[in-house]
C-alpha positions in Angstrom: 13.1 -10.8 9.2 13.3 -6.9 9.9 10.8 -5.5 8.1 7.7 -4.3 10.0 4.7 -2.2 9.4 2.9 -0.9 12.6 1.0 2.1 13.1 2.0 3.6 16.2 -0.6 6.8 17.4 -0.2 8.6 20.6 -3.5 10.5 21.0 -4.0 13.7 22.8 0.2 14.0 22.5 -0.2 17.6 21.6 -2.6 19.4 23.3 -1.8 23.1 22.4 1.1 24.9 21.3 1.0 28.0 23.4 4.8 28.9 22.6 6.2 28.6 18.8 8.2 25.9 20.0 7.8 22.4 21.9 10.3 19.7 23.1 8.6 16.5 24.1 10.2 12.6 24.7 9.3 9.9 23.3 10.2 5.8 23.9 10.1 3.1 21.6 10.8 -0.4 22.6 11.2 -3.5 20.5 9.6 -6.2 22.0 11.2 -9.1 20.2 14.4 -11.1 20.0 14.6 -10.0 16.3 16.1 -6.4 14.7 14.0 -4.6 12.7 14.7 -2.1 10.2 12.8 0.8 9.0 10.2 0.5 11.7 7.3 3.2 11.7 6.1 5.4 14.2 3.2 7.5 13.6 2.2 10.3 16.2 -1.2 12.3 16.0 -0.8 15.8 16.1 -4.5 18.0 17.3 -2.7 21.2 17.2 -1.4 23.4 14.5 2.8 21.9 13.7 4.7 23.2 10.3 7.9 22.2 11.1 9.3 18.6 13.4 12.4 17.7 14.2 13.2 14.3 15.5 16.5 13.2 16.7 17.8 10.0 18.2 20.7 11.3 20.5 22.4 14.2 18.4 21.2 12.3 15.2 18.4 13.9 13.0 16.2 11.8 12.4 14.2 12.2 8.4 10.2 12.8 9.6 7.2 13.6 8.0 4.4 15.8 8.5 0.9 14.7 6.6 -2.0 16.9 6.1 -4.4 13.8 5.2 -7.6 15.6 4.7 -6.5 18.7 2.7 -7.7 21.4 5.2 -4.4 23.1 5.2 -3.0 21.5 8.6 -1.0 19.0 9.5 -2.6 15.8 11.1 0.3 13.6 11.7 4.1 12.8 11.6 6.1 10.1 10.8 9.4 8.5 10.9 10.8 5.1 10.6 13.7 3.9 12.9 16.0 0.5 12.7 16.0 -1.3 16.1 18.2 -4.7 17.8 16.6 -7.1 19.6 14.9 -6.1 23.0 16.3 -2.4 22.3 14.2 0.8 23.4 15.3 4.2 22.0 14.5 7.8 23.1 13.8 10.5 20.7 13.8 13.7 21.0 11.1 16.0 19.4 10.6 19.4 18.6 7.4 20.8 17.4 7.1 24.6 16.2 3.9 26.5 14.6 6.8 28.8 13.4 8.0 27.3 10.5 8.5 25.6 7.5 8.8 21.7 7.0 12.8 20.3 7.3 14.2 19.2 3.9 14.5 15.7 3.4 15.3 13.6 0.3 11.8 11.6 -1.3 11.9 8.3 -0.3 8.9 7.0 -1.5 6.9 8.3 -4.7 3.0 8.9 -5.5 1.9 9.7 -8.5 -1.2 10.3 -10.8 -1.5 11.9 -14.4 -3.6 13.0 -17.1 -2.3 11.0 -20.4 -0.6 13.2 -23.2 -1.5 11.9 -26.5 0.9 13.4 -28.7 2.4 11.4 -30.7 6.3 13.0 -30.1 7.4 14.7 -26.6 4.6 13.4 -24.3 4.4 15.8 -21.4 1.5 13.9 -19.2 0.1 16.1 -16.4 0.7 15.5 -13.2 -2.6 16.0 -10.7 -3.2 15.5 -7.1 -6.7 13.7 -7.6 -9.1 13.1 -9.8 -13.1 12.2 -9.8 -14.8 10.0 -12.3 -19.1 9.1 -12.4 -20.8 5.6 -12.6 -20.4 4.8 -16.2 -17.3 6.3 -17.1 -14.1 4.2 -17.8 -11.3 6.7 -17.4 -8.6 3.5 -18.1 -7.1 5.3 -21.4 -7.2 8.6 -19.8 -5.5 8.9 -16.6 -1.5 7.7 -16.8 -0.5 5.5 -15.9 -3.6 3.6 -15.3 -4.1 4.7 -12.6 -2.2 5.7 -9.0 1.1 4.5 -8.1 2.9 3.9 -5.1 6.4 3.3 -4.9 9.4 3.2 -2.5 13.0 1.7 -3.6 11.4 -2.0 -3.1 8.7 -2.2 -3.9 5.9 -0.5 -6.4 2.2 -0.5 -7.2 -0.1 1.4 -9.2 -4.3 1.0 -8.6 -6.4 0.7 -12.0 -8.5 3.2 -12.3 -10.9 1.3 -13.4 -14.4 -0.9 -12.1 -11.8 -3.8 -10.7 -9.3 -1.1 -8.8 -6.8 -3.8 -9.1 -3.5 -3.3 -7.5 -0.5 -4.3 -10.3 3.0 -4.6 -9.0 6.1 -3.1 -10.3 9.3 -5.1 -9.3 12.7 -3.4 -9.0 16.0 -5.2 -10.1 17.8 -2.8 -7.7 17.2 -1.0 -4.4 15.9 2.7 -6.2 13.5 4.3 -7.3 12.9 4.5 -10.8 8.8 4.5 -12.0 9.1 8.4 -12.5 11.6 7.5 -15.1 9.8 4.4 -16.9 6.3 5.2 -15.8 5.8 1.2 -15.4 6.6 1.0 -19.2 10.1 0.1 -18.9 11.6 -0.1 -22.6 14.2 -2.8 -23.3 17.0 -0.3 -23.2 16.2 0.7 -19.8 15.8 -2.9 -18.7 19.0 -3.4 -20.1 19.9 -0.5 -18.1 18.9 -2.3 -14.5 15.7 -0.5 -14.4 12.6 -2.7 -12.7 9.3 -3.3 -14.9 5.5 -4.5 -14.4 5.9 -8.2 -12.9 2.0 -9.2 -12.6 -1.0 -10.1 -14.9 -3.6 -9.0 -12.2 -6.5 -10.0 -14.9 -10.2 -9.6 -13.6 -9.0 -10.4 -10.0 -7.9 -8.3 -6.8 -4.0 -8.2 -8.1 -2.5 -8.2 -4.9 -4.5 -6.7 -1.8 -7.7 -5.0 -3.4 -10.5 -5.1 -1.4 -13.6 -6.2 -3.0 -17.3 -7.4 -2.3 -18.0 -11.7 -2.0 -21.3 -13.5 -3.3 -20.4 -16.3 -1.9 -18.2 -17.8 -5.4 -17.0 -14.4 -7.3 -15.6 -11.1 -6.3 -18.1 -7.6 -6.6 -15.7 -4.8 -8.0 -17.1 -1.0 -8.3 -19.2 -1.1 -11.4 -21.8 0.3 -9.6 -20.9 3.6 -7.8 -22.3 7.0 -7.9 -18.3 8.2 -8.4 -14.8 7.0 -7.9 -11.9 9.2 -6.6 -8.1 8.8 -6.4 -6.1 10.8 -4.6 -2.4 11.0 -3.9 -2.3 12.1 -0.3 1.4 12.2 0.3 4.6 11.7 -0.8 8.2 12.5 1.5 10.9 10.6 3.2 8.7 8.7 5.2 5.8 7.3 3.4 3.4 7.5 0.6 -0.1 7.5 0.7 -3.0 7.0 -1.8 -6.7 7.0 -1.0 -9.4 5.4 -3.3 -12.6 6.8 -2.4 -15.7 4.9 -3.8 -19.4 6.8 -3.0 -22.8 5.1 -3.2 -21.4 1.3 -3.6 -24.2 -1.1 -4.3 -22.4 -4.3 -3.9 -25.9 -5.9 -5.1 -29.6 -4.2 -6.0 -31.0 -4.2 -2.7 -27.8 -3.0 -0.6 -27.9 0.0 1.1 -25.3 2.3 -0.7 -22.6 3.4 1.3 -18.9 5.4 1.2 -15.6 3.4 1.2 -12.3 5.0 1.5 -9.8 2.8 1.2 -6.5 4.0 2.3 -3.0 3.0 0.8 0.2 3.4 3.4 4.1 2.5 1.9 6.5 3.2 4.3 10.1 3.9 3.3 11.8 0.8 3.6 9.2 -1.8 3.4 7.8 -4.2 0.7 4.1 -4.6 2.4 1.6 -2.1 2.2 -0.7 -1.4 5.5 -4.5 -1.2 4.0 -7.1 1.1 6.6 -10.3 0.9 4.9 -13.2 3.7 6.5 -16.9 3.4 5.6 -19.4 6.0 6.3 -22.2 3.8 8.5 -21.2 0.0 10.5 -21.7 -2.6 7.6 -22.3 -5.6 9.2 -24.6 -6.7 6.3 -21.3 -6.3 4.0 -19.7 -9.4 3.1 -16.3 -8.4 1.6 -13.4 -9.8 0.6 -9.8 -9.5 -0.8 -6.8 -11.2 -2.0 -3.6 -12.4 -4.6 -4.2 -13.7 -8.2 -3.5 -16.9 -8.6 -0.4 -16.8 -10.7 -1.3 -19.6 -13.4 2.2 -21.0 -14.6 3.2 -23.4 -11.5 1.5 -21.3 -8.4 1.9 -22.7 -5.4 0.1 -21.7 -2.2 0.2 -21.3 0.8 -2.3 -20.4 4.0 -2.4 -21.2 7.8 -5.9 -20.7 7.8 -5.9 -17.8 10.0 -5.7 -14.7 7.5 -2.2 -15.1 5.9 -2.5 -16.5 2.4 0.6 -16.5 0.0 1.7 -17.6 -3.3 4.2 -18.3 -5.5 4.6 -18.3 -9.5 5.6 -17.5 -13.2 3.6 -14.7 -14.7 3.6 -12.6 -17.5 2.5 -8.8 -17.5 -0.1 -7.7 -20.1 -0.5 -11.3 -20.8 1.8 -10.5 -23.7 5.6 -12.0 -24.1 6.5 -9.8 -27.0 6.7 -6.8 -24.8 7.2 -7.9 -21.3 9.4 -11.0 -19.7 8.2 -14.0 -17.8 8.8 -13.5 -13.8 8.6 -15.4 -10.7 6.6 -13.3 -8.4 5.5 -14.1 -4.7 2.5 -12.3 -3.6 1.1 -11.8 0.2 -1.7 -10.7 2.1 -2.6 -10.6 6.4 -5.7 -10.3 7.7 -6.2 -9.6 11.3 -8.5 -12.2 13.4 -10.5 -9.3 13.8 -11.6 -9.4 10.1 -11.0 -12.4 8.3 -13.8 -14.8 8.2 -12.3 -17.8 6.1 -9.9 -19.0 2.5 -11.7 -19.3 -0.7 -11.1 -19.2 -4.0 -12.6 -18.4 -7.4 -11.8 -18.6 -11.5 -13.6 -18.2 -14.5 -12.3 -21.2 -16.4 -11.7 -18.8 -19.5 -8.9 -19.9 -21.9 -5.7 -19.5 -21.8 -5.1 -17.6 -18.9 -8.0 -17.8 -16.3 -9.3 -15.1 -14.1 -9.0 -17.0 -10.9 -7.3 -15.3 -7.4 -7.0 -17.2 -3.6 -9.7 -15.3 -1.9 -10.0 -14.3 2.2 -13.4 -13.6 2.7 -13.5 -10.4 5.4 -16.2 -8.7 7.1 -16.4 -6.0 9.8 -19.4 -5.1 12.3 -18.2 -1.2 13.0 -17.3 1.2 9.8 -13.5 0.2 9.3 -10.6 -2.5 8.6 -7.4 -2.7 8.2 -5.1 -5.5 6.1 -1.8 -5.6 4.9 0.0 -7.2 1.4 3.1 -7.9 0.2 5.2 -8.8 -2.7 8.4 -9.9 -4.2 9.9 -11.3 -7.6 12.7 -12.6 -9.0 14.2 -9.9 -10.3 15.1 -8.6 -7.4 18.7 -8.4 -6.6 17.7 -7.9 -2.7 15.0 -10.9 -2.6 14.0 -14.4 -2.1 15.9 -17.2 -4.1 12.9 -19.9 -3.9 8.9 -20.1 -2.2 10.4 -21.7 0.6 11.8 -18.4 1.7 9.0 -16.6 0.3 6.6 -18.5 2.7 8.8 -18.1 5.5 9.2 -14.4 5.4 5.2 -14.4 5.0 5.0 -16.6 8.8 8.0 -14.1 10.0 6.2 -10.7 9.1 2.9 -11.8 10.5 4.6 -12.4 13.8 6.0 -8.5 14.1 2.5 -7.2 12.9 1.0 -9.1 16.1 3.8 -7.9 18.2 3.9 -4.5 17.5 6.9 -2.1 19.2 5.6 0.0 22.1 5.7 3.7 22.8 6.0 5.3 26.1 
């Protein structure tokens, strides 16, 4: 397995840029007896950067540069790098305050819209964020649904709704192509090798969503003061998308507090590395997430010690007149840290059940992270049965507990 997700921060790296220009060195080993491909790392930047170059040798190396709080400077840059077994590279990297970013081709995708009714020549609008209050259900309003994610594996979109569900788009070949079917692939473009909506995420978390836990049933976001989503980046590197909840009341007599929940897709990669912040310690929060339980034929699997997977048929929209029936295998990792224990939940209702294979979470300071995953059988890249599925699942957690290192 060479996939990894790791974030990688070097603090204090950049103390000042005194000159318009700074080289500095940086080493990255692999730890394990495995390759990995598409490997992040991720360095802090505390002074003012506008242009990075990164090279590996005489190689230039695609890199980011993120400004993740929209103050008009740039907190951090990214690349990802392929790696053998026990190998450590050295890059090279030049920082300048004189400059504009490097050119790079997109990678990865985030978008958001305001829905254009018309009935001929829909032109929706593409936004950066948008802000909705307690009692308003902006579903039918924002396109498509709500944010998406995408790189040339993998793609999600988060309802904008109460539930913030994450849906998964599956791709029959390595590109991108959600800017072109918007997740409403039409049968000509499906003919065409074009990827679709794979998932029925019903009342449930979809794949990853982090929720609140009575004890039997998931608490969405019905009560919130408002809901934001914001698309944070897009580039070579990585997509980001934060969902910003304010004044949750999980139940009447919490104290209300801020979430930010944070969305990372790295070029690359079919998992998505979840960093949730909250704006006081909430110990007295019992939370929880996880992965519908696909209803035709699932099959599970958990070791008990916050990976859970599955494996099944579903059918997007719940409707077979517009979408096909797919094998999808869904994923999610919970750090010791976090995870508290499995459960499950369903509401019985007929024919297709709301029911999802829960991991109960908590946290005594003001963050977590998580990661999730996904395939399906679409895929001309993926997993032929759930016995690789589960496999890759037990292979992936290893290389997120045995992260590479940077010197």
């Amino acid at each position: 397995m060479k996939k990894l997700t790791t974030l990688l921060t070097m603090l204090g790296l950049v103390t000042s840029l005194c000159a318009a220009e700074k080289n500095i060195k940086v080493k990255v080993t692999n730890p394990s007896q495995k390759a990995r491909s598409a490997v992040p790392v991720v360095i802090k930047l505390n002074s003012e950067t506008t242009q990075a170059i990164v090279k590996l040798g005489n190689h230039e190396i695609p890199s980011q540069l993120d400004d993740l709080n929209d103050d008009g400077v740039n907190d951090e840059l990214s690349f990802v790098t392929d790696m053998a077994s026990k190998e450590t590279q050295e890059f090279t990297i030049t920082l300048s305050s004189d400059g504009i970013p490097r050119a790079y081709n997109n990678r990865t995708y985030g978008y958001i819209g305001i829905r254009d009714r018309s009935e001929k020549k829909q032109k929706h609008q593409r936004i950066n964020s948008v802000t909705f209050p307690k009692d308003t259900n902006p579903y039918n309003y924002i396109y498509p649904h709500g944010a998406v994610m995408e790189n040339d594996m993998v793609g999600f979109r988060v309802y904008c709704d109460h539930r913030q569900s994450i849906d998964l788009y599956g791709h029959r070949h390595r590109k991108m192509d959600i800017a072109e079917t918007g997740f409403y692939t039409t049968p000509l473009q499906r003919e065409q090798g074009y990827g679709e909506d794979v998932l029925y995420t019903g009342s449930t978390y979809g794949c990853g969503t982090l929720h609140g836990w009575d004890g039997k049933n998931a608490i969405m976001f019905e009560n919130v003061r408002n809901t934001t989503q914001t698309i944070v980046c897009e580039g070579p590197v990585r997509t980001i998308i934060d969902i910003t909840n304010k004044g949750w009341k999980p139940t009447a007599d919490s104290k209300p507090v801020d979430i930010v929940t944070r969305y990372i897709l790295y070029y690359g990669h079919r998992d998505v590395e979840v960093q949730v912040k909250f704006s006081r310690p909430v110990p007295d929060l019992q939370l929880s997430t996880g992965i519908v339980d696909i209803v035709e034929g699932s099959e599970e699997f958990s070791d008990k010690a916050g990976l859970r997977g599955d494996w099944g048929t579903a059918c997007a929209g719940n409707n077979p007149k517009v979408y096909d029936t797919i094998t999808v295998g869904l994923g999610i990792f919970v750090p010791s840290t976090y995870y508290k224990n499995d459960s499950h939940f369903s509401d019985g209702k007929k024919p297709l059940p709301n029911q999802a294979y829960v991991q109960v979470l908590g946290t005594e300071t003001d963050s977590l992270h998580y990661w999730f995953a996904s395939t399906c059988h679409i895929e001309s890249f993926g997993f032929s049965n759930k016995d690789a599925w589960f496999q890759w699942l037990q292979e992936w957690k290893k290389e997120l507990e045995e992260p590479v290192l940077v010197k």
